[in-house]
KEDO-793469 format. One line per 10 residues: number of its first residue (from 1); their letters; for each residue x, y, z negated of C-alpha. Coordinates in steps of 0.001 Angstrom, whole numbers, always signed. Example, Ala and Ser with C-alpha at 12.3 -4.5 7.8 and 13.67 -1.06 7.14 Angstrom:
KEDO-793469
1	as	+12300:-4500:-7800 ~ +13670:-1060:-7140
END
This chain:
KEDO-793469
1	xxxxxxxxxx	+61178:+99329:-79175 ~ +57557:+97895:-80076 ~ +55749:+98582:-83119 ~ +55795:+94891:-84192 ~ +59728:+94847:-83737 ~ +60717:+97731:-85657 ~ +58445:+96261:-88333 ~ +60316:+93394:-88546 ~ +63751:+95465:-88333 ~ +62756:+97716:-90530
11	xxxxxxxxxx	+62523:+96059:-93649 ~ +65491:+93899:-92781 ~ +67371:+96998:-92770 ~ +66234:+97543:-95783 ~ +66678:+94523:-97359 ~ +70452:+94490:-96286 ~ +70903:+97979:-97578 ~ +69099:+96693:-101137 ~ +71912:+93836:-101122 ~ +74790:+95926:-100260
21	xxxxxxxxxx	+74149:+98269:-103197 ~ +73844:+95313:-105390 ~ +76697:+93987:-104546 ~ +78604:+96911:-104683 ~ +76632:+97885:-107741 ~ +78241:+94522:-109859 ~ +81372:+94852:-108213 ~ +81685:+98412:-109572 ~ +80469:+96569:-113092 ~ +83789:+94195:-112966
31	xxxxxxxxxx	+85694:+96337:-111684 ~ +85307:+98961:-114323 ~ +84621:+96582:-116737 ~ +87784:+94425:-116469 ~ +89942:+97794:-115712 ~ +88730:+99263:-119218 ~ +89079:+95770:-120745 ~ +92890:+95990:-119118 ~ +93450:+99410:-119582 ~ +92525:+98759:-123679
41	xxxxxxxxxx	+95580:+96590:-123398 ~ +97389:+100236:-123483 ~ +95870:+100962:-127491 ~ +98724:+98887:-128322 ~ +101031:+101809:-126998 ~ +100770:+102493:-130476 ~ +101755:+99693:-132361 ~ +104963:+99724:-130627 ~ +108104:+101595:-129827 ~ +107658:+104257:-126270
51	xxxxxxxxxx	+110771:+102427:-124869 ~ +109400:+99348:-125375 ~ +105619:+100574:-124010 ~ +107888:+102066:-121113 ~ +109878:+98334:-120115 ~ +105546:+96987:-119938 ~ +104611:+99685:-117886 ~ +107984:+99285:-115037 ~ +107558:+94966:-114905 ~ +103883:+95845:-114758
61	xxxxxxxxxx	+105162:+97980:-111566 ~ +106716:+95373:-109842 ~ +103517:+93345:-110408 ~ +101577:+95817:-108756 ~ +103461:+96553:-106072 ~ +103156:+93132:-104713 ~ +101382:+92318:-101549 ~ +98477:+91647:-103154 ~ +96227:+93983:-101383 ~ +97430:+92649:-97583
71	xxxxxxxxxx	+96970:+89172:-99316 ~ +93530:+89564:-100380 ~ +92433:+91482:-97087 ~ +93951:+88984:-94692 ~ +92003:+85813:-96527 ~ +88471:+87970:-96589 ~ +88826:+89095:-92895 ~ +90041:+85123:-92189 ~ +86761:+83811:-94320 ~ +84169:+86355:-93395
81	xxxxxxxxxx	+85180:+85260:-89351 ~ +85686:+81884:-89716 ~ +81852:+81318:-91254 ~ +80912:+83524:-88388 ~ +81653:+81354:-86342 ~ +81330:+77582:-87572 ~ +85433:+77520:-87941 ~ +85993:+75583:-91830 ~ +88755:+73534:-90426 ~ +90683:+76304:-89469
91	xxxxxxxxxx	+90118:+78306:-92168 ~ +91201:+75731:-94977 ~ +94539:+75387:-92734 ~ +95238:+79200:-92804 ~ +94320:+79189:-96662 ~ +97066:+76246:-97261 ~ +99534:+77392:-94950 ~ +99146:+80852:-96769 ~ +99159:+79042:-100345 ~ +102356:+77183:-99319
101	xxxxxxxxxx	+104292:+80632:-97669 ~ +103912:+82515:-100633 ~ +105022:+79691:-103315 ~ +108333:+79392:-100452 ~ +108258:+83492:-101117 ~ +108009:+83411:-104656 ~ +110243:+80874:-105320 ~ +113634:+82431:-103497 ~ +112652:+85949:-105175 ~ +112851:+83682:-108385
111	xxxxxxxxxx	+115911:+82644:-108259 ~ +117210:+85886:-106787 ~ +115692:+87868:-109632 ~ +117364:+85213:-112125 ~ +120790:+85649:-110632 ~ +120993:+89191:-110661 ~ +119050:+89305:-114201 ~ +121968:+91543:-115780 ~ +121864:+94119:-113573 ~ +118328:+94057:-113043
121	xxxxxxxxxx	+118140:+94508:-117264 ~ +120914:+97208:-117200 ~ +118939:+99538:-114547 ~ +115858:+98751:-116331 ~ +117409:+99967:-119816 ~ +115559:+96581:-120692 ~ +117680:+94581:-124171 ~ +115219:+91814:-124155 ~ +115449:+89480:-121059 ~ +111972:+87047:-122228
131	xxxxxxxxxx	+110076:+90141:-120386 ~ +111461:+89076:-117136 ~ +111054:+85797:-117793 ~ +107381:+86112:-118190 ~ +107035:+88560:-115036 ~ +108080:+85671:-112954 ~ +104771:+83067:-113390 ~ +102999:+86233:-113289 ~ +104237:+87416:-110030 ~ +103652:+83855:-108292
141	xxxxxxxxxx	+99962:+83917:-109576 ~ +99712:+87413:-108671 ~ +100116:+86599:-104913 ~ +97831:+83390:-105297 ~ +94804:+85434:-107351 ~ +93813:+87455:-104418 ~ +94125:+85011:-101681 ~ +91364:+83115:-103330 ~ +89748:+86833:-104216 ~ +89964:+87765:-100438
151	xxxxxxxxxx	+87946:+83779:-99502 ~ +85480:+85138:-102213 ~ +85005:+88554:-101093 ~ +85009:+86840:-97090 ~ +82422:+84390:-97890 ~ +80388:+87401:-99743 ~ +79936:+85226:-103048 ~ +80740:+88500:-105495 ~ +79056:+87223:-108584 ~ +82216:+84856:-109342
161	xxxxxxxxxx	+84726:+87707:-107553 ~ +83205:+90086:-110474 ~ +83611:+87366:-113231 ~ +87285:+86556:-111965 ~ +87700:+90277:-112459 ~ +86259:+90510:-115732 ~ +87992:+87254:-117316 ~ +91496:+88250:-115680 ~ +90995:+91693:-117881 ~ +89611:+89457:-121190
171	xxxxxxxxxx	+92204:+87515:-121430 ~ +94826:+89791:-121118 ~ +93115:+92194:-124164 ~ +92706:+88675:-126453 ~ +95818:+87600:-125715 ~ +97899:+90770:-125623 ~ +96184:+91926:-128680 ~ +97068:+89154:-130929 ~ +100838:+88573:-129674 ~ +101911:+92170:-130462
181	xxxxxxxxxx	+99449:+92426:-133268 ~ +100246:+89345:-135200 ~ +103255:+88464:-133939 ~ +105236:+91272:-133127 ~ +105866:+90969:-129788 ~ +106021:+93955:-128099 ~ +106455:+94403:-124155 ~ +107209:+90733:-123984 ~ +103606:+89755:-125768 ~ +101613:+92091:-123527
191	xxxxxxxxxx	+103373:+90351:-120164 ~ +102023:+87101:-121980 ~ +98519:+88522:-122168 ~ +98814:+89663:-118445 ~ +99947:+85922:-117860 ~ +97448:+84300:-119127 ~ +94345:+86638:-117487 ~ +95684:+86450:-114478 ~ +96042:+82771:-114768 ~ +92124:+82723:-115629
201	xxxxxxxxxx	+91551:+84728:-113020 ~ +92803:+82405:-110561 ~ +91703:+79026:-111861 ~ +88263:+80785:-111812 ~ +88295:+81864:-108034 ~ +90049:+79002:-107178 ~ +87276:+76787:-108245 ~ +84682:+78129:-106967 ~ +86526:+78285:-103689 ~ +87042:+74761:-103770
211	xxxxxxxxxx	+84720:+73855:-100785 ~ +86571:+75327:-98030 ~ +90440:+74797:-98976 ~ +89916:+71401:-99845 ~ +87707:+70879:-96560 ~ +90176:+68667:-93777 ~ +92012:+71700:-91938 ~ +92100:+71260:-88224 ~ +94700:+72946:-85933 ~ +94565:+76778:-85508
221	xxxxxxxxxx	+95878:+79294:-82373 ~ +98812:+80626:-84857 ~ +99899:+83643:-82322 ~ +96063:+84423:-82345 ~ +95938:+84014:-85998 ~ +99775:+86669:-86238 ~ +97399:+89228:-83861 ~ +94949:+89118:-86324 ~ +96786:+89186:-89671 ~ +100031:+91374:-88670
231	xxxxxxxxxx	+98084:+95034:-88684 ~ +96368:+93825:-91848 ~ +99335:+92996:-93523 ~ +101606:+96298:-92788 ~ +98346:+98594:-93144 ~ +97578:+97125:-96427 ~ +101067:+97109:-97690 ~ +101371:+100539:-97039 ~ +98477:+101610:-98782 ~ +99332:+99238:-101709
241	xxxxxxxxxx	+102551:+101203:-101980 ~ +101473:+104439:-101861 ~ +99586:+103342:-104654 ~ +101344:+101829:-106790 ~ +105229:+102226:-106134 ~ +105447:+105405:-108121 ~ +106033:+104076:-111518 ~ +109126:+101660:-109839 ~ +110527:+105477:-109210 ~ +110049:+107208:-112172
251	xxxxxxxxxx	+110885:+103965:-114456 ~ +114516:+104037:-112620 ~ +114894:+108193:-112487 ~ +113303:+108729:-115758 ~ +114441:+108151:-119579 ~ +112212:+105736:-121191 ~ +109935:+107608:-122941 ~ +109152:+109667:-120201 ~ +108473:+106430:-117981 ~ +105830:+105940:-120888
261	xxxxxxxxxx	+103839:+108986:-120802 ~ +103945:+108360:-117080 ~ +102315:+104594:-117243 ~ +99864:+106432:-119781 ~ +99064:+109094:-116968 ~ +98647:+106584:-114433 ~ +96431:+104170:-116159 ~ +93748:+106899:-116597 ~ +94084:+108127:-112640 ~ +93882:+104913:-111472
271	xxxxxxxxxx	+90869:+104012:-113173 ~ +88881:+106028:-110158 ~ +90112:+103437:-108287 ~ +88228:+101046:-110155 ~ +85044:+102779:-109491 ~ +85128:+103562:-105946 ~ +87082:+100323:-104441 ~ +83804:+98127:-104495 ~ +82144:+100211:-101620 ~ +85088:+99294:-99728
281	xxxxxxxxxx	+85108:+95815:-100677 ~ +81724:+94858:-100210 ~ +81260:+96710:-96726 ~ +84743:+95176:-95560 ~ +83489:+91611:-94724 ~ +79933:+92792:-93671 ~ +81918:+94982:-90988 ~ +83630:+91936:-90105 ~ +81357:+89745:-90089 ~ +79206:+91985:-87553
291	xxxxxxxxxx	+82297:+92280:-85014 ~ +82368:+88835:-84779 ~ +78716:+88717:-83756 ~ +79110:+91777:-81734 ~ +76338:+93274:-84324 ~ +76117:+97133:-84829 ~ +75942:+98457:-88356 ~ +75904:+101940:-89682 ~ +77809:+101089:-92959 ~ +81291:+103278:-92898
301	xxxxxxxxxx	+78989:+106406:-92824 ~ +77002:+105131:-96655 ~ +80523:+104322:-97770 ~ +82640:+107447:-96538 ~ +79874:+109910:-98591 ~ +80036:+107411:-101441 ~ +83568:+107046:-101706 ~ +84420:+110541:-101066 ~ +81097:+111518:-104207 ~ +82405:+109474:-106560
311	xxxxxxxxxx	+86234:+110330:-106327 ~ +85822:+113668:-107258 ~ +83286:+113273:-109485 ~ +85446:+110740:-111475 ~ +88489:+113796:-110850 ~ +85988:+116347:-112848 ~ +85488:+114293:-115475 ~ +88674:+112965:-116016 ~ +90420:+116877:-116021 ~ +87504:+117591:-118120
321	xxxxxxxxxx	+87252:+115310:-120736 ~ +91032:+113525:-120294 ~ +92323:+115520:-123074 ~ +89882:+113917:-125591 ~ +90677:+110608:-123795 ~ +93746:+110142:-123991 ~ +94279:+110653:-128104 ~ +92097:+107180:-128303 ~ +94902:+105096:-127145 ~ +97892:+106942:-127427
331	xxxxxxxxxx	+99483:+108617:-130290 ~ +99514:+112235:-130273 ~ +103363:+112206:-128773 ~ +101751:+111150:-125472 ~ +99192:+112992:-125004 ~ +101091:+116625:-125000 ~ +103106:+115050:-121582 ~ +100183:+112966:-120521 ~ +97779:+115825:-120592 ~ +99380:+118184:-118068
341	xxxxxxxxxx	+99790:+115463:-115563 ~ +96530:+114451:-115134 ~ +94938:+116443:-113001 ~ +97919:+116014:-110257 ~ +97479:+112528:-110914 ~ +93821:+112444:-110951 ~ +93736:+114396:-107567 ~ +96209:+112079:-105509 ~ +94030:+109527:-105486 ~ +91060:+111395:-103939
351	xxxxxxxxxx	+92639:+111191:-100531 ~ +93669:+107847:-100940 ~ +90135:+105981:-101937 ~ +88880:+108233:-98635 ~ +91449:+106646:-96687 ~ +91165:+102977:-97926 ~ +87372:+103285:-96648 ~ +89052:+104302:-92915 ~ +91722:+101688:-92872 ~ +88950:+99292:-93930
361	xxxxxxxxxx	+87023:+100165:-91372 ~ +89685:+100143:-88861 ~ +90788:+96694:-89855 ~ +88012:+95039:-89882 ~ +87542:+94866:-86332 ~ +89337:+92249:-84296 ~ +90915:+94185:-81729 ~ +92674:+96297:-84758 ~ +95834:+97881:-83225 ~ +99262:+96561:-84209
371	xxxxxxxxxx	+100252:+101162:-83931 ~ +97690:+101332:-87231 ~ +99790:+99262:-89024 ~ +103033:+100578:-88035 ~ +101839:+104149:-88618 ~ +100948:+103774:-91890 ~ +103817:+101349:-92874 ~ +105975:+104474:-91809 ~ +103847:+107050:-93922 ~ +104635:+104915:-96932
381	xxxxxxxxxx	+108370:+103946:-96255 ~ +109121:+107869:-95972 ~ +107509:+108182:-99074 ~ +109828:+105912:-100994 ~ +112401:+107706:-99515 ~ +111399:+110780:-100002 ~ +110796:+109640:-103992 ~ +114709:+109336:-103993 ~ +115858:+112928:-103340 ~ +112582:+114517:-104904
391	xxxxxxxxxx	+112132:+113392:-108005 ~ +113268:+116690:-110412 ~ +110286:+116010:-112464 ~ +106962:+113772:-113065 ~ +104894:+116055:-111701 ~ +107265:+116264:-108851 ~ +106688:+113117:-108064 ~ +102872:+113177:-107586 ~ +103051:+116118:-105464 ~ +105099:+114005:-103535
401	xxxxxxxxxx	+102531:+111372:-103764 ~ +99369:+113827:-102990 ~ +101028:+114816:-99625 ~ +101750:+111304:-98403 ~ +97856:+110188:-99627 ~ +96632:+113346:-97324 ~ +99199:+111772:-94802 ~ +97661:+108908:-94499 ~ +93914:+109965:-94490 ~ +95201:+112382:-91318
411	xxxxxxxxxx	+96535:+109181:-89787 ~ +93815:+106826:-90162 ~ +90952:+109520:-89509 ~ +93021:+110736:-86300 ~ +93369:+106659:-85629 ~ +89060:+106187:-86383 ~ +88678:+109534:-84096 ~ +90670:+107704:-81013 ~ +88254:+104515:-81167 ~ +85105:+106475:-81347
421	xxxxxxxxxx	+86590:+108831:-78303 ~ +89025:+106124:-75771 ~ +88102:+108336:-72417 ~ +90346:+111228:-74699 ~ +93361:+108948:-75425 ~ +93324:+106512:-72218 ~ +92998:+103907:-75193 ~ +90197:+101172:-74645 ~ +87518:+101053:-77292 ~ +87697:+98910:-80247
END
């Protein structure tokens, strides 16, 4: 290389590294700031009965365990490739015909979910049915949110993906605050305050999205486009269980009360989340963006030691200072259960924000193997099952969950280790 070209690469490299960190920098701002504005949302635990806390924290469960990971993912990897390459058309015809599957989706759940509404109430333990009612326009804008997060987060515009965060966590607080405050609401006026943020959240990302879904779509290759999106979906989903499908479990194995402290537990572990999912998120459609240019990039390296930094960092301090905590939004009933289970809960997740970085590395690239998806799918549907004969206690349960998190971190590091080496597996390079 000359001297006059690595002076121009150099500071190029430097100014995309100065960007990244930026980026990641206000994403990690949102992110923690809307999480703590949501997770305040929880201070009401107080003002209300446990049972009642417990029936917010299970239909809050069903709302996470959508597909709203694979959702997001899919869109991003779509946008980021699609500007790549000069392809709007295409891309506002994948955004609709995604837009119109899930409302098709959403709508026979629906009415499913209304005809079985007694028993879905009696397993529940749940008197008041308005709390279903409520989780239904939450569920449909939960699946539209992050398809218009992912077209954010593709076209790398993560000023307004940070302010969607921020005002989907707002308005849930403001809301949430003054329905169970003032009026009394309970579990049934917190679901309206997650209503209405997430319904701010998505007029907000869908606005500023506005170019490219409302651009004339022009035909797309769908079997190229199910090549694409298939190991995105099942990877994703499996992660997005493994993360979230534990409370489902202990809301349906556990009294109600017990479900609570649980919720409680899990609020404060998953708030690590919140501080290490940005790397991921910003390096995701900069990874695919350079596969589609056939670019090289030395990101997944940054991110891995970042990621990996972080997570236990945020595990130390959370052990350390969770038992003071905890007592500022939950009476002093919770935090004797909530105390002990931290540190198991804290510590599952380590594993898991090091994997997310390897399955977002592995799916960003466009020859992404259908086996990744399947593999992990797998790892996730044996841990539902295995939730259903082990389950003797809470913290039972999240050693069942820290096994299948190390699971899947040996299966997508052993998966990352076969790309970099294809003359040991016969496999061809990705």
């Amino acid at each position: 290389m000359s001297a006059v070209h690595a002076e121009t690469v150099a500071p190029a490299d430097a100014a995309r590294d100065a960007g990244f960190f930026r980026q990641s920098g206000w994403l990690m701002v949102a992110n923690i700031g809307g999480g703590a504005l949501m997770w305040a949302v929880h201070f009401l635990a107080r003002r209300i009965p446990p049972g009642e806390y417990g029936n917010f924290g299970g239909f809050l469960a069903v709302i996470m365990v959508l597909p709203t990971i694979p959702l997001q993912m899919v869109l991003a990897q779509q946008t980021a490739r699609a500007l790549a390459t000069g392809r709007h058309g295409e891309l506002s015809g994948v955004i609709r015909l995604f837009w119109r599957g899930t409302f098709w989706f959403w709508l026979l759940a629906a009415v499913a979910a209304l005809v079985f509404q007694r028993q879905i109430l009696t397993a529940w333990k749940v008197e008041n049915p308005m709390a279903l009612y409520l989780t239904l326009p939450v569920v449909l804008l939960t699946l539209w949110m992050p398809m218009f997060w992912g077209v954010l987060q593709g076209q790398q515009n993560f000023l307004w993906l940070g302010w969607s965060m921020l005002s989907n966590g707002i308005g849930r607080l403001g809301v949430a605050a003054f329905a169970v405050l003032v009026l009394h609401a309970y579990a049934a006026g917190m679901l309206t305050g997650v209503l209405l943020g997430t319904a701010l959240a998505f007029g907000i990302a869908a606005w500023q999205t506005r170019a490219l879904w409302l651009c004339p779509p022009t035909a797309f290759d769908r079997r190229g486009l199910a090549r694409q999106v298939i190991p995105l979906v099942l990877g994703f989903l499996g992660f997005q269980i493994l993360f979230t499908a534990d409370t489902m479990f202990v809301k349906t194995y556990f009294s109600e009360e017990t479900a609570g402290f649980y919720v409680a537990a899990g609020t404060l572990s998953r708030a690590l989340m919140w501080l290490v999912l940005p790397l991921a998120a910003v390096m995701f459609p900069r990874l695919v963006h350079s596969a589609a240019r056939a670019e090289k990039t030395n990101l997944l390296g940054v991110v891995l030691v970042g990621t990996a930094v972080l997570a236990v960092a945020g595990v130390a301090g959370l052990v350390l200072l969770g038992p003071w905590v905890v007592r500022i939004p939950y009476p002093e009933s919770f935090a004797r259960v909530v105390i002990p289970l931290l540190p198991w809960y804290a510590g599952a997740m380590v594993p898991l924000a090091v994997a997310n970085v390897l399955l977002n590395d592995l799916l960003a690239r466009p020859a992404s193997k259908l086996g990744l998806g399947l593999a992990i799918l797998t790892v996730a549907l044996a841990y539902m099952f295995c939730l259903t004969r082990l389950h003797s206690s809470p913290v039972q349960v999240l050693q069942v969950m820290g096994c299948f998190n190390l699971l899947l971190l040996a299966v997508c590091a052993a998966f990352r280790y076969a790309r970099q080496s294809p003359h040991r597996t016969g496999l061809p390079p990705s």
